[in-house]
ChimeraX commands (.cxc) that place a marker at each C-alpha (Angstrom):
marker #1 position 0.00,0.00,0.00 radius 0.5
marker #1 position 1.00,3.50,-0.07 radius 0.5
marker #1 position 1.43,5.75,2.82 radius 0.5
marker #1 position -1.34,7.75,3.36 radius 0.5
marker #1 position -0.80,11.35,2.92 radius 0.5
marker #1 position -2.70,14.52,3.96 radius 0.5
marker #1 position -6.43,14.78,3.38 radius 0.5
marker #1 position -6.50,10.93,2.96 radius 0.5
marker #1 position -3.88,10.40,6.11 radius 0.5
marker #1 position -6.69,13.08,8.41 radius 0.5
marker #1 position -9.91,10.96,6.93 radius 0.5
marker #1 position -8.26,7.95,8.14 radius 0.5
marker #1 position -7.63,9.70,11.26 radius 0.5
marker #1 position -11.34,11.04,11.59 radius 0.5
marker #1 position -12.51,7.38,10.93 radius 0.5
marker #1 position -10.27,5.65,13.94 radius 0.5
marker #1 position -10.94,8.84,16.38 radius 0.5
marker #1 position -13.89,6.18,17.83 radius 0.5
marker #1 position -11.50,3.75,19.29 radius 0.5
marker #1 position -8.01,4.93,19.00 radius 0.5
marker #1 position -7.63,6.21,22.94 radius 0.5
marker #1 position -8.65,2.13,23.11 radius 0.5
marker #1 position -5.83,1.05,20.84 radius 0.5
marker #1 position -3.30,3.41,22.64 radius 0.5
marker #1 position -4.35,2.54,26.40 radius 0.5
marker #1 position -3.02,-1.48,25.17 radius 0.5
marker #1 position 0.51,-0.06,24.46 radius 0.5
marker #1 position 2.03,-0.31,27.84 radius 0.5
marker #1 position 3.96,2.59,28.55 radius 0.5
marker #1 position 2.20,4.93,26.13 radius 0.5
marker #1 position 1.52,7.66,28.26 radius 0.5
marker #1 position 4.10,7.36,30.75 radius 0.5
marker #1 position 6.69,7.50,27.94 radius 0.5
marker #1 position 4.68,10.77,26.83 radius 0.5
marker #1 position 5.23,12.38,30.22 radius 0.5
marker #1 position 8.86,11.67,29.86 radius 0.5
marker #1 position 9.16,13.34,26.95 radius 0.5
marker #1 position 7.56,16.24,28.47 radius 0.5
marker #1 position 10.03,16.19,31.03 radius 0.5
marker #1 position 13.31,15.69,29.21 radius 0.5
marker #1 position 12.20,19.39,27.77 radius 0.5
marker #1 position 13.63,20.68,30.88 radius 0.5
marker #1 position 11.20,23.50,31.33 radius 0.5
marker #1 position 11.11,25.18,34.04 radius 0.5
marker #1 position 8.30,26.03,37.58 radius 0.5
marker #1 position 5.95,24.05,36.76 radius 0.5
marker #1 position 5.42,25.87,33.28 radius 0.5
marker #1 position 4.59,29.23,35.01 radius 0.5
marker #1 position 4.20,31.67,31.86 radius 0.5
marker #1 position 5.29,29.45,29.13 radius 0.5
marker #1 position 3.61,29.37,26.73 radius 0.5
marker #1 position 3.10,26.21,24.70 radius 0.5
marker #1 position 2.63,24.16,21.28 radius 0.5
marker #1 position 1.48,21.00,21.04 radius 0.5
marker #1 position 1.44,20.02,17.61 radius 0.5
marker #1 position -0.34,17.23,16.67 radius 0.5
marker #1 position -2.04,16.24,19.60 radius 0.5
marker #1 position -4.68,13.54,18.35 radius 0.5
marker #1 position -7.13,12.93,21.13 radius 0.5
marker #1 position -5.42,14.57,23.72 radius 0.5
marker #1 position -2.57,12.38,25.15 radius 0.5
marker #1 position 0.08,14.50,24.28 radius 0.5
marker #1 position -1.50,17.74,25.89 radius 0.5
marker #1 position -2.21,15.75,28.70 radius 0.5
marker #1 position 1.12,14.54,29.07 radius 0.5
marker #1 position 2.26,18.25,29.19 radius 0.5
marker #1 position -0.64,19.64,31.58 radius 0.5
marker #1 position 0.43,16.79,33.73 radius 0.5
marker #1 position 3.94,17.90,33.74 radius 0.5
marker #1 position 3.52,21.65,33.59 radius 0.5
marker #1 position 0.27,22.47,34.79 radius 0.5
marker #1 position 0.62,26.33,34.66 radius 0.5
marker #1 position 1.62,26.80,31.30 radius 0.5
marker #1 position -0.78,27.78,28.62 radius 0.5
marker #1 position -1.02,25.00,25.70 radius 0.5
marker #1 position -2.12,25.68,22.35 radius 0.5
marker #1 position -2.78,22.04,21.00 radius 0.5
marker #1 position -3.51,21.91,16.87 radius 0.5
marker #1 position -4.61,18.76,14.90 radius 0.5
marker #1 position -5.32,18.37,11.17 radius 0.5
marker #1 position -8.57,15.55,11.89 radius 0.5
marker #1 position -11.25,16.82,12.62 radius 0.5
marker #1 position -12.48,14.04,14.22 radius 0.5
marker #1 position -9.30,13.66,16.50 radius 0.5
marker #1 position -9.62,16.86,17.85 radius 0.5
marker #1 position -13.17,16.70,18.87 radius 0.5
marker #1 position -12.44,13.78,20.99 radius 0.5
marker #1 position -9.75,15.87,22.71 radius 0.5
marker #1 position -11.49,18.69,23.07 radius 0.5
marker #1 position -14.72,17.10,24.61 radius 0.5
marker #1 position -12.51,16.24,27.22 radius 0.5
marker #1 position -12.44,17.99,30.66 radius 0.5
marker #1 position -9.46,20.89,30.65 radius 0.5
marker #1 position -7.98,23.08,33.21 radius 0.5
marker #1 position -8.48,26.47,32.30 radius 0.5
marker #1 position -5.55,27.79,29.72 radius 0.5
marker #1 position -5.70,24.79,26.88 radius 0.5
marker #1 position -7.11,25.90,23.80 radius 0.5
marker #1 position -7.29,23.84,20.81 radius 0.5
marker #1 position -7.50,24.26,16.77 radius 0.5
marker #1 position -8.11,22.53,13.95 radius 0.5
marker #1 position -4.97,23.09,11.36 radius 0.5
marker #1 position -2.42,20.78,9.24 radius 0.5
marker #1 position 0.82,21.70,10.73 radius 0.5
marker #1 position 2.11,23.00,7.18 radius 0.5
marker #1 position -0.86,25.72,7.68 radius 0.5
marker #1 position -0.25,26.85,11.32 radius 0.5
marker #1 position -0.49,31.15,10.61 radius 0.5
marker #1 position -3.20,30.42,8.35 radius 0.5
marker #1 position -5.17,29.03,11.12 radius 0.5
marker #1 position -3.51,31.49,13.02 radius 0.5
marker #1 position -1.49,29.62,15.09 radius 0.5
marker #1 position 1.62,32.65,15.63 radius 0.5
marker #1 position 4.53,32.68,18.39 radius 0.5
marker #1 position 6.74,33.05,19.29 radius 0.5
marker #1 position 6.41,29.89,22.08 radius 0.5
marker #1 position 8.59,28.64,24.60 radius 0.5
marker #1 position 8.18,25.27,23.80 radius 0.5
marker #1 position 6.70,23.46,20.95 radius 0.5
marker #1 position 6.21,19.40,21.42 radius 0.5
marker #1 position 5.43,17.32,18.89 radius 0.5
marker #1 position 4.45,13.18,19.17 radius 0.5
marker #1 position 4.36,10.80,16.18 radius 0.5
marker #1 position 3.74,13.43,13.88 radius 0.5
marker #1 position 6.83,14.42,11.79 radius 0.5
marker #1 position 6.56,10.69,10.13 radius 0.5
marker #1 position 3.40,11.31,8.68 radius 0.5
marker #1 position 3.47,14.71,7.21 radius 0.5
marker #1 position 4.52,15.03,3.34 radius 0.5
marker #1 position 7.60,17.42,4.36 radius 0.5
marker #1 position 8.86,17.41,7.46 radius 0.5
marker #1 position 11.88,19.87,6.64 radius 0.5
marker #1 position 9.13,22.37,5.93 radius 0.5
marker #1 position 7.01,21.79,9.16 radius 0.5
marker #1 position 10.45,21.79,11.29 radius 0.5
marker #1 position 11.64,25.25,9.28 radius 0.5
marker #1 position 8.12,26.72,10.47 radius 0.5
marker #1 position 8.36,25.33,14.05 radius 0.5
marker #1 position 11.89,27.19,13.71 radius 0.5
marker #1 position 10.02,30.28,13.30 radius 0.5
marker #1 position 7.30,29.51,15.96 radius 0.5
marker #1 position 10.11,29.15,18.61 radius 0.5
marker #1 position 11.60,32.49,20.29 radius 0.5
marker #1 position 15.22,32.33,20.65 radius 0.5
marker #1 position 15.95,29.89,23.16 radius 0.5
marker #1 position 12.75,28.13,22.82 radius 0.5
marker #1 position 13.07,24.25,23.01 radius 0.5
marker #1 position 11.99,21.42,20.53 radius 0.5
marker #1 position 10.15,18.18,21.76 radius 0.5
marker #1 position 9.69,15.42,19.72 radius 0.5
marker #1 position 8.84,12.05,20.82 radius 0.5
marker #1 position 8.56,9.58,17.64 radius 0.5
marker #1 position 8.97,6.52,16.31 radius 0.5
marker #1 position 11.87,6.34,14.88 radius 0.5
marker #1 position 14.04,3.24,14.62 radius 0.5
marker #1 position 17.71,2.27,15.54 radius 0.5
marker #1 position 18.71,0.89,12.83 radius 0.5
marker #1 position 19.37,-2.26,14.23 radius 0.5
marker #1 position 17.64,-5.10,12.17 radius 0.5
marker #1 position 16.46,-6.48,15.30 radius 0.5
marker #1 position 14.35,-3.74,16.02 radius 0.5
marker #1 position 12.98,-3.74,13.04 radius 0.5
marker #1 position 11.66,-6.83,13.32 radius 0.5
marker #1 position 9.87,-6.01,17.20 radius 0.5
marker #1 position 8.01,-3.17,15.48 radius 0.5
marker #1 position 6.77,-5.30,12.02 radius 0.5
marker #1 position 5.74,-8.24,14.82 radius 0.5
marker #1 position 4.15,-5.92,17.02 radius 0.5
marker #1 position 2.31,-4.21,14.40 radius 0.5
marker #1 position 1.63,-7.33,11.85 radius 0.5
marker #1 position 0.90,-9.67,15.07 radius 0.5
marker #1 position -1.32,-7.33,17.15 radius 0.5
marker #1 position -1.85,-3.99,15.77 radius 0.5
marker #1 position -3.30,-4.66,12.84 radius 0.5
marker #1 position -5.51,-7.57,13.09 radius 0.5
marker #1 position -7.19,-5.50,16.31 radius 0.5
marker #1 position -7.67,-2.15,13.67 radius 0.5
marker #1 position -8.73,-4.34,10.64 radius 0.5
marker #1 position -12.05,-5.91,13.03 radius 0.5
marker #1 position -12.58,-2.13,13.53 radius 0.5
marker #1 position -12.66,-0.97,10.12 radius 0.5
marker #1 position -9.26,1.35,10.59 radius 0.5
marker #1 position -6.82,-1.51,8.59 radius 0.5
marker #1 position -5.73,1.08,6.15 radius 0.5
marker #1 position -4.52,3.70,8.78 radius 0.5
marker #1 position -2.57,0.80,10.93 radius 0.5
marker #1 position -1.15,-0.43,8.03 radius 0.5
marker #1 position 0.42,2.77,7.22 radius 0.5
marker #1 position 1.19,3.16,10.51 radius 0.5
marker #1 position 3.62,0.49,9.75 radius 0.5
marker #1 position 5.08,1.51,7.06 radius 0.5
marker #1 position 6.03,5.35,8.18 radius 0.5
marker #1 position 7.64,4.22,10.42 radius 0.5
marker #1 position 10.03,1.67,8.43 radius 0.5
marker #1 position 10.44,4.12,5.82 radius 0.5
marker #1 position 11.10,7.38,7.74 radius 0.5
marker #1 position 14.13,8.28,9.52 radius 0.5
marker #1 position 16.30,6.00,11.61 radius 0.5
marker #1 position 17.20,8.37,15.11 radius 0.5
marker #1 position 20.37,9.28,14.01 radius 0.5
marker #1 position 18.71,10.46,10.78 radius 0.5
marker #1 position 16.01,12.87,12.53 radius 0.5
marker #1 position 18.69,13.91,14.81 radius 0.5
marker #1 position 20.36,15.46,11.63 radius 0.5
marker #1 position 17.65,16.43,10.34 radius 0.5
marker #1 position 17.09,18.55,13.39 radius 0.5
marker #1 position 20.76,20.35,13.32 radius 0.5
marker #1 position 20.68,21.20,9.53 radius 0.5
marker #1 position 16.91,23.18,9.89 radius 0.5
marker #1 position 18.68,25.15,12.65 radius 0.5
marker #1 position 18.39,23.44,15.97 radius 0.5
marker #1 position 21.07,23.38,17.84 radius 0.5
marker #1 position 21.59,21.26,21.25 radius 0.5
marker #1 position 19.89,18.27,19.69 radius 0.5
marker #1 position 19.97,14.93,21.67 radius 0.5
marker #1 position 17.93,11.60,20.61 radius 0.5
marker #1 position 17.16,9.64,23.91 radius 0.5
marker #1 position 15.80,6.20,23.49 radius 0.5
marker #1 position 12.42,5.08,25.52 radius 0.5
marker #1 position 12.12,2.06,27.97 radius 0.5
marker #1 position 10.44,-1.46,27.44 radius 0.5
marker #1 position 9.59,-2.64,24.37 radius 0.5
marker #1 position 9.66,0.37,22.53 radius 0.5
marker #1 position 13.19,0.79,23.11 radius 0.5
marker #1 position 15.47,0.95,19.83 radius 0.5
marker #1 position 11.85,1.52,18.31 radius 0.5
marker #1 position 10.83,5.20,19.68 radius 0.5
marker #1 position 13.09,7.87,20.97 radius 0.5
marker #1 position 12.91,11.70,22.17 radius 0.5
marker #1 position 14.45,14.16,20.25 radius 0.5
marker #1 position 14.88,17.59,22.25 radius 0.5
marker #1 position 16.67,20.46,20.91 radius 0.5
marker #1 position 16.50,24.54,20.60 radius 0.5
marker #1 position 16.23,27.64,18.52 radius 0.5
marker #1 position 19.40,29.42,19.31 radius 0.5
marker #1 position 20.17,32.51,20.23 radius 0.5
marker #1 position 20.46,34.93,17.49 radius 0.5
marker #1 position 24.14,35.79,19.26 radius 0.5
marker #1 position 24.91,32.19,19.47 radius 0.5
marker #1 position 23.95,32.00,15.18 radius 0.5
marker #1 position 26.43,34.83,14.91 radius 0.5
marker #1 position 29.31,33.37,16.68 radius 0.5
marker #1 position 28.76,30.17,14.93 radius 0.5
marker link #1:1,2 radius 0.2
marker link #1:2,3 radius 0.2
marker link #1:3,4 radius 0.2
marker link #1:4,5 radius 0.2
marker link #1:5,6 radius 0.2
marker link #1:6,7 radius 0.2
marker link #1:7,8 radius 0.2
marker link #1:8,9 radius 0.2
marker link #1:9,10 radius 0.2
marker link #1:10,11 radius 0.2
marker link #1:11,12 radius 0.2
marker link #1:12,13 radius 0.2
marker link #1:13,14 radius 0.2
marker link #1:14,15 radius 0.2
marker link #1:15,16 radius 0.2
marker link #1:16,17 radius 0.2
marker link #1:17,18 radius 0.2
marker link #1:18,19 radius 0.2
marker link #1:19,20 radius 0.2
marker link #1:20,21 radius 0.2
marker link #1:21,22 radius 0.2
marker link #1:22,23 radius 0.2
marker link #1:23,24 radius 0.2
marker link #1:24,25 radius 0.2
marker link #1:25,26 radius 0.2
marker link #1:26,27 radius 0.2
marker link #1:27,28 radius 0.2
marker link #1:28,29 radius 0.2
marker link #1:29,30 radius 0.2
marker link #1:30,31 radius 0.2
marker link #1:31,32 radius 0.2
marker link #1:32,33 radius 0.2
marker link #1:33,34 radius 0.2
marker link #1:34,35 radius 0.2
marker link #1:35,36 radius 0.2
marker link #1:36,37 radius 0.2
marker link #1:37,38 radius 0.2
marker link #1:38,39 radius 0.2
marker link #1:39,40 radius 0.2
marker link #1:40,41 radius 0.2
marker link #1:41,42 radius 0.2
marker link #1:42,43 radius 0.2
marker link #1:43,44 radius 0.2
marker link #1:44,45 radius 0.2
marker link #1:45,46 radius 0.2
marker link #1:46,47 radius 0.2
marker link #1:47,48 radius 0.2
marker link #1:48,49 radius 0.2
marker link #1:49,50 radius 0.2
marker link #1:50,51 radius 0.2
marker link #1:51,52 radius 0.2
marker link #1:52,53 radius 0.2
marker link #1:53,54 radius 0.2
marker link #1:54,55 radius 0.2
marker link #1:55,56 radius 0.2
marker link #1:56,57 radius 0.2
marker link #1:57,58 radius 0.2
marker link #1:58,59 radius 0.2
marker link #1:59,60 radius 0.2
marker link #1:60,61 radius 0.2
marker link #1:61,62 radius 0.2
marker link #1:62,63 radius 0.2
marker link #1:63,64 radius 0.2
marker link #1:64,65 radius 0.2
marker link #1:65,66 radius 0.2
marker link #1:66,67 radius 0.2
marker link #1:67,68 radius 0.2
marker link #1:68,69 radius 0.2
marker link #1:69,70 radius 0.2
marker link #1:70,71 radius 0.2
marker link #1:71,72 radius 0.2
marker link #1:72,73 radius 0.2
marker link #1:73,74 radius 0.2
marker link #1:74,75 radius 0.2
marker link #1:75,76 radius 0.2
marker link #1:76,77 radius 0.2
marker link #1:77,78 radius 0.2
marker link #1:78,79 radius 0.2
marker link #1:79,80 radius 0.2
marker link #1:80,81 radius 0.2
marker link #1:81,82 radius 0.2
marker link #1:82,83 radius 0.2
marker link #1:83,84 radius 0.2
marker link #1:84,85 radius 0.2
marker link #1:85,86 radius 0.2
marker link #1:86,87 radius 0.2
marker link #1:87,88 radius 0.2
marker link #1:88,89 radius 0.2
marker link #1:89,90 radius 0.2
marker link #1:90,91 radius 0.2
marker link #1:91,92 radius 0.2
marker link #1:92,93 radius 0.2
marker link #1:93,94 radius 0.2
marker link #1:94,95 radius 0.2
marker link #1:95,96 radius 0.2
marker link #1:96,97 radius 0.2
marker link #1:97,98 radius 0.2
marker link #1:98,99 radius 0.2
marker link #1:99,100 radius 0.2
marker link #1:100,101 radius 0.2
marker link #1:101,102 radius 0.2
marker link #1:102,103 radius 0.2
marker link #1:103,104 radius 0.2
marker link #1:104,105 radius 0.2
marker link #1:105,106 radius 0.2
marker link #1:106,107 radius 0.2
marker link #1:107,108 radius 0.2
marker link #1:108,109 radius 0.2
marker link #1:109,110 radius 0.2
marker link #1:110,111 radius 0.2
marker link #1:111,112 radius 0.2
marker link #1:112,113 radius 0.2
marker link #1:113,114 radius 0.2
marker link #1:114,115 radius 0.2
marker link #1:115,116 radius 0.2
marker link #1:116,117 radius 0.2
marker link #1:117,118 radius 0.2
marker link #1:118,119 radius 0.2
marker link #1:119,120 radius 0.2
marker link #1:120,121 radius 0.2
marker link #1:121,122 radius 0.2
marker link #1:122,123 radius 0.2
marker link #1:123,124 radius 0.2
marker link #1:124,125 radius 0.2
marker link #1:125,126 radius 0.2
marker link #1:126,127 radius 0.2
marker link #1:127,128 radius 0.2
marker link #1:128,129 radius 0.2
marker link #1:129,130 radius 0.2
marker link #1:130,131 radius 0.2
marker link #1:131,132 radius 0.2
marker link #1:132,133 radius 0.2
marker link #1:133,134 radius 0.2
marker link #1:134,135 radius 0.2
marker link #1:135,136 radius 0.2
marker link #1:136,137 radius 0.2
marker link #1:137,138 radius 0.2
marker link #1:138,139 radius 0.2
marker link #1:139,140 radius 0.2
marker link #1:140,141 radius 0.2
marker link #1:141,142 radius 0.2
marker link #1:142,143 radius 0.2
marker link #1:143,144 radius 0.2
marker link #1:144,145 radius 0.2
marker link #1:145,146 radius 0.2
marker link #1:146,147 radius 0.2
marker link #1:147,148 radius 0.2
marker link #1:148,149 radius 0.2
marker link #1:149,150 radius 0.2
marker link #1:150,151 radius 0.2
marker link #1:151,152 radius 0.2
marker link #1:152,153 radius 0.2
marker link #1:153,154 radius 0.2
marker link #1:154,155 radius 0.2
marker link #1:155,156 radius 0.2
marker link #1:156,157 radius 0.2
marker link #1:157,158 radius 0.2
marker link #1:158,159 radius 0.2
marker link #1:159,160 radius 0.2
marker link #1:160,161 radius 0.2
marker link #1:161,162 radius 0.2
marker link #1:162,163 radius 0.2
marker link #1:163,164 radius 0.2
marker link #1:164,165 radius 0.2
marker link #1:165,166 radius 0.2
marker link #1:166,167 radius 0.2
marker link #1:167,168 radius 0.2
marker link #1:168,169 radius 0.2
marker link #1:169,170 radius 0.2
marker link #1:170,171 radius 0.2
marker link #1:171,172 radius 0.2
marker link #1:172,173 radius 0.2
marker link #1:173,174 radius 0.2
marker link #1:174,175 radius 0.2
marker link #1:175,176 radius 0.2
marker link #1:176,177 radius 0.2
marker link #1:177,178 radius 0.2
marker link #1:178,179 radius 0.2
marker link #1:179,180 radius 0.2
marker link #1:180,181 radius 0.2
marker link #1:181,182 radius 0.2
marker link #1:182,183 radius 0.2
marker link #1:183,184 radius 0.2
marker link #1:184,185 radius 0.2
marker link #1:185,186 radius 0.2
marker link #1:186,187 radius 0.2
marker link #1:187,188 radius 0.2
marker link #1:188,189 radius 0.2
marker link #1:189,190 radius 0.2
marker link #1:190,191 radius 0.2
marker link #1:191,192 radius 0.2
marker link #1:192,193 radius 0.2
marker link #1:193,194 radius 0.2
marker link #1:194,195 radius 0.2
marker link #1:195,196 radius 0.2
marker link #1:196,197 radius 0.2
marker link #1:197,198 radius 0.2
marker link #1:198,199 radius 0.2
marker link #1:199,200 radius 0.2
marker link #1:200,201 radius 0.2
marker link #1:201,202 radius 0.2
marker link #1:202,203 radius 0.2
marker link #1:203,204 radius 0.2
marker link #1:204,205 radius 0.2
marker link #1:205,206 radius 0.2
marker link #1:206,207 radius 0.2
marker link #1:207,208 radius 0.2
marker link #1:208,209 radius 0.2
marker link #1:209,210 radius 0.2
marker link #1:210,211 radius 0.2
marker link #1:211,212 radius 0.2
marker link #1:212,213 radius 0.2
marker link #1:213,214 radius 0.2
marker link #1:214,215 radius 0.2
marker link #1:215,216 radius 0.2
marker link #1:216,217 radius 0.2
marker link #1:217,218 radius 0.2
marker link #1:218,219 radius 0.2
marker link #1:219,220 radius 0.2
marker link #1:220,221 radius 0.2
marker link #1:221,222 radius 0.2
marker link #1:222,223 radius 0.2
marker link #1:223,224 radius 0.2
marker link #1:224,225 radius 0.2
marker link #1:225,226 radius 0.2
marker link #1:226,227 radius 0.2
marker link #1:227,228 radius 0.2
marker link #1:228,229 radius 0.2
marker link #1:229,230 radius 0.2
marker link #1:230,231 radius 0.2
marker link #1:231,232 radius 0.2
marker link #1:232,233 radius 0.2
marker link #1:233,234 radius 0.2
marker link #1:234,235 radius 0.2
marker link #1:235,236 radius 0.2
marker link #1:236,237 radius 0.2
marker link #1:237,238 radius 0.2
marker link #1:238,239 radius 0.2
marker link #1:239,240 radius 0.2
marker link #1:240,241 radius 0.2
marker link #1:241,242 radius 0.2
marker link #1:242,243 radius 0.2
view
């Protein structure tokens, strides 16, 4: 199959929004790993003041995972389904998360405008149709200083982890989506991830749209070798001079 791409990739997204915090509360670890993502940021008081992207955020686990962690900041949290982020937003927010519907290739025209402190970003870079474009606006989003979050799969390299993700996903993923009706957007599932970047790729990737301080930290359990957090920052304009 091919991957599915844009309008197609946020139908298919729409469709699964019924079950998919189902699927994701089987993957052991899921949001635990989120909140450590959050938390490898480094941000500071509890959030106090920050402001915040979260880019992305499905049906809510990721802004979750960063109320959790820094309660006080203020989160902006944009998805391109529809359907995705009506489940999230139906569900019952603090005061100071705000959500809206955009593809993160459109962010000012849904006016989505910085700068933040922070933007965060899980398993989306795999599935948009540039991701050096998205990363060169989140570039722009950031105010100097600002830090990068990005918790995705992404794979070692290693051929044996490989081969945990294609069982995982062949074995249990996908015969669990197909009796739902959602085989098409689990199938790609699998194959963005074999065909994006390995971590050492995306960690590149990171430094040449302008990030500097980039580190790729691998997650616990079974996901390890499999999905990793990438956190870097916009530099200081002084620190691009000097360079």
């Amino acid at each position: 199959m091919t991957l599915l791409r844009d309008e197609h990739l946020a139908a298919a997204f729409d469709h699964a929004s019924r079950t998919y915090d189902t699927l994701v509360a089987a993957n052991p670890g899921y949001h635990a790993h989120l909140r450590r993502s959050v938390r490898r940021l480094g941000l500071p008081g509890h959030g106090q003041g920050l402001r915040l992207l979260d880019l992305g955020c499905g049906t809510g686990a990721s802004t979750a995972a960063l109320r959790s962690v820094l309660p006080a900041a203020g989160i902006t949290a944009v998805d391109a389904s529809a359907g995705m982020l009506e489940r999230a937003a139906a569900k019952p927010w603090a005061e100071g998360v705000s959500f809206v519907h955009a593809p993160a290739e459109r962010l000012a025209e849904a006016g989505v405008r910085g700068p933040y402190d922070a933007v965060f970003a899980a398993y989306l870079f795999r599935n948009v149709t540039d991701p050096d474009a998205v990363l060169a606006a989140v570039h722009g989003l950031l105010r100097p200083g600002g830090r990068l979050g990005v918790h995705e799969y992404t794979l070692s390299g290693r051929r044996a982890d490989r081969a945990v993700w294609t069982l995982v996903c062949r074995g249990v993923v996908q015969p669990v989506a197909a009796l739902l009706g959602d085989g098409p957007l689990y199938r790609h599932l699998w194959r963005s991830v074999v065909e994006f970047d390995t971590a050492e790729r995306f960690a590149r990737r990171l430094g040449a749209a302008g990030f500097g301080q980039v580190r790729a930290l691998p997650l616990p359990g079974w996901q390890t070798g499999i999905t990793h957090t990438f956190v870097a920052r916009r530099p200081h304009d002084r620190e691009k001079a000097d360079a």
